[in-house]
N, C-alpha and C positions, 0 to 999 in steps of 0.2 A: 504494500500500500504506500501511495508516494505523499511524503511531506511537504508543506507548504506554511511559510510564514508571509504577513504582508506589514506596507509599509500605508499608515495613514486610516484613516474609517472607513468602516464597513458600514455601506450603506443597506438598509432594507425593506422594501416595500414592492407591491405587485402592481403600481403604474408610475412605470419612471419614465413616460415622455410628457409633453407638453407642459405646459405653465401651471396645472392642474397634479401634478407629482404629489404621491400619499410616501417618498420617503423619506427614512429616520434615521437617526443611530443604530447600528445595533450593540449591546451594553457588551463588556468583556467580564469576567470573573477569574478570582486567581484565589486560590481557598490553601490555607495549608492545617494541617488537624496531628495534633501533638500528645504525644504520650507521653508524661514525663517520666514514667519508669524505665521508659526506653531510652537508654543512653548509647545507645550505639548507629553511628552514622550509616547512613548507606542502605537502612534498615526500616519495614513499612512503620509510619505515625513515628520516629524519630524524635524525640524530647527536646534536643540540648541537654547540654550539659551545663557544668561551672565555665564562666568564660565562653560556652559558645552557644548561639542561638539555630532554630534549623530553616532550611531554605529547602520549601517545597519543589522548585523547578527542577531538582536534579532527580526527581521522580525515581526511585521515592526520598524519601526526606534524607538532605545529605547537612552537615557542616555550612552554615549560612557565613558569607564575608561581610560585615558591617561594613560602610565609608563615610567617612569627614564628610558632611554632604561643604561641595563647593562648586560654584559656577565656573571655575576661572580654571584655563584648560593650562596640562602642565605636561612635559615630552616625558617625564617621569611617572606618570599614572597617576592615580588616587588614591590617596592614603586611606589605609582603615584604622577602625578604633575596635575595643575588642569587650566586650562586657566586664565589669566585676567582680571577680570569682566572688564565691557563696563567704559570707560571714554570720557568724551567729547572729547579727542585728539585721541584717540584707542580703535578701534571694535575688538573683534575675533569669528568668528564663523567655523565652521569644523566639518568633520569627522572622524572616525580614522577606520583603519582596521587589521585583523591580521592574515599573511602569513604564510605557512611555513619555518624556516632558509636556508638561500641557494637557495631562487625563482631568476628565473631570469626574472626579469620584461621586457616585451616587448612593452608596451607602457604606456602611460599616458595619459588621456586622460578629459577634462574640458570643460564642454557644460554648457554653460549660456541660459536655454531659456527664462528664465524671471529677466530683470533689475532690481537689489537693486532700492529700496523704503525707503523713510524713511530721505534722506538726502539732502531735498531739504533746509535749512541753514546753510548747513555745507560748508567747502571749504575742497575739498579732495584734497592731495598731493599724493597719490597712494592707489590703489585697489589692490590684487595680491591675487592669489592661492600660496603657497609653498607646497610642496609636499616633506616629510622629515620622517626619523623613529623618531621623538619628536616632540613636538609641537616648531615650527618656530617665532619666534618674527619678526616684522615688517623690521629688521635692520639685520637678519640674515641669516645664510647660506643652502640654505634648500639640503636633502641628496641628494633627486631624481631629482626635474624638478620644474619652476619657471614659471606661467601661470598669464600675467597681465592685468586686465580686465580695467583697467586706470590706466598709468601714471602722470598724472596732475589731473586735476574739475572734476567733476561727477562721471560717475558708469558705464562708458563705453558701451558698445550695444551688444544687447543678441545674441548670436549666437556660435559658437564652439572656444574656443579660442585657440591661439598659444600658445603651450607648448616647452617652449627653455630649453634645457640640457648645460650645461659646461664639458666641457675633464673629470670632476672629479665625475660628475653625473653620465657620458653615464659609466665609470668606475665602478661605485655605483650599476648600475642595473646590472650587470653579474651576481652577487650570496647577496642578502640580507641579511643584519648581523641579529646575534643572537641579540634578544634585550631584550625579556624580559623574564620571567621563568612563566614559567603554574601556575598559583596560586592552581590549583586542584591537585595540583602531590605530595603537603605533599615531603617528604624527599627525592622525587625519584628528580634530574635533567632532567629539560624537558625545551625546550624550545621556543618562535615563533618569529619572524619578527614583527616588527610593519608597519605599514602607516599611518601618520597621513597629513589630510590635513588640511589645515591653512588658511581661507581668513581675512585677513586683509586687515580693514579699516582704513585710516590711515587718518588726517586734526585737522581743527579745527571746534568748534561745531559740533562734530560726536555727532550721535545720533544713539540707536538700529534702526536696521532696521524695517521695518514696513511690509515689501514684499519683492519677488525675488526670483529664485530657482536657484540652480545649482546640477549638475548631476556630481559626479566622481566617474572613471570609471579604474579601472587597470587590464590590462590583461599578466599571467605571466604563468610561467611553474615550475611546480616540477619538478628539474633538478636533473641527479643523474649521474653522469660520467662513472658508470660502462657497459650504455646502449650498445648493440651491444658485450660485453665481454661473453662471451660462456658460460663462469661456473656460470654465476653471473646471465644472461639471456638466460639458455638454447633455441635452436633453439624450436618451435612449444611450444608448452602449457603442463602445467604441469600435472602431472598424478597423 
């Protein structure tokens, strides 16, 4: 069966000629679903580990690369940053994914169906997903949307959670910054969005977790402004 990637939006609808066109976006999704007892890379639902987060794309869950998100193109590449390994006060576990510049995210989306493990002497002060192009610290401002699976003791209860946006977020999701540079492009400028998700565990006597899963899920669009302009998207199909 032969593969195919494309460059730009997928357009969809069943009358694409004349001034009278019913077409759309069609939406992209990129989900990645985490086991954190599974600490082995390469291997199906993938955890993380201490220090490292998993990256759904390398099918199945392999070792995710974090980066510096920056605009500014270097003959050197893009630098990465790397989580902080486990301390009795602070857990980090996550995934990360990478878009293309300019998505416009239409949702966000954090399914817990199985409860952290692992933290039965610890005293938790917050649990939370952030959802951010960097990796988010427990105290910080995350890009996209803020998912908390407890704010005080425990590890909260498995089920779909509420994902809250701020004025600054729902702003954030119209068009996703440049972040980082294609390590594969050598001296050409190329570059992708990131998403990086963050669960933080945050108390005392934290402990790695021992079990639990969570599932996140972004569904977005390759937007292009020019859609519906004539010369740019002649009527009917091309010859």
């Amino acid at each position: 069966m032969g593969r195919s990637t494309f460059e730009g939006p997928v357009l969809s609808g069943d009358n694409r000629f004349g001034p009278l066109r019913d077409v759309g976006y069609a939406e992209l999704v990129q989900s990645c679903y985490i086991d954190l007892s599974n600490t082995t890379p390469g291997t199906a639902n993938y955890g993380g580990n201490s220090g490292t987060f998993a990256w759904s794309n390398g099918i199945p869950n392999t070792a995710g690369v974090i980066y510096t998100p920056s605009s500014t193109f270097s003959t050197s590449g893009p630098t990465t940053t790397t989580p902080a390994t486990d301390t009795s006060t602070q857990v980090y576990r996550g995934a990360v994914m990478y878009l293309p510049i300019n998505s416009q995210i239409v949702d966000i989306i954090v399914d817990y169906p199985v409860a952290i493990t692992g933290e039965s002497g610890a005293t938790l002060s917050n649990t939370s997903v952030f959802v951010s192009n960097a990796l988010t610290a427990a105290a910080g401002t995350p890009t996209y949307a803020t998912a908390v699976i407890s704010s005080s003791t425990g590890v909260g209860t498995a089920g779909r959670l509420t994902t809250t946006y701020t004025a600054t977020n729902l702003a954030n999701l119209t068009a996703t910054t440049s972040d980082i540079q294609n390590p594969q492009v050598g001296t050409q400028p190329s570059f992708f969005s990131q998403l990086v998700w963050t669960l933080s565990i945050t108390g005392t006597s934290v402990a790695a977790p021992t079990g639990g899963q969570l599932v996140f899920t972004v569904r977005y669009r390759q937007a292009d402004n020019n859609i519906g302009n004539s010369t740019t998207y002649p009527y009917g199909n091309f010859d």
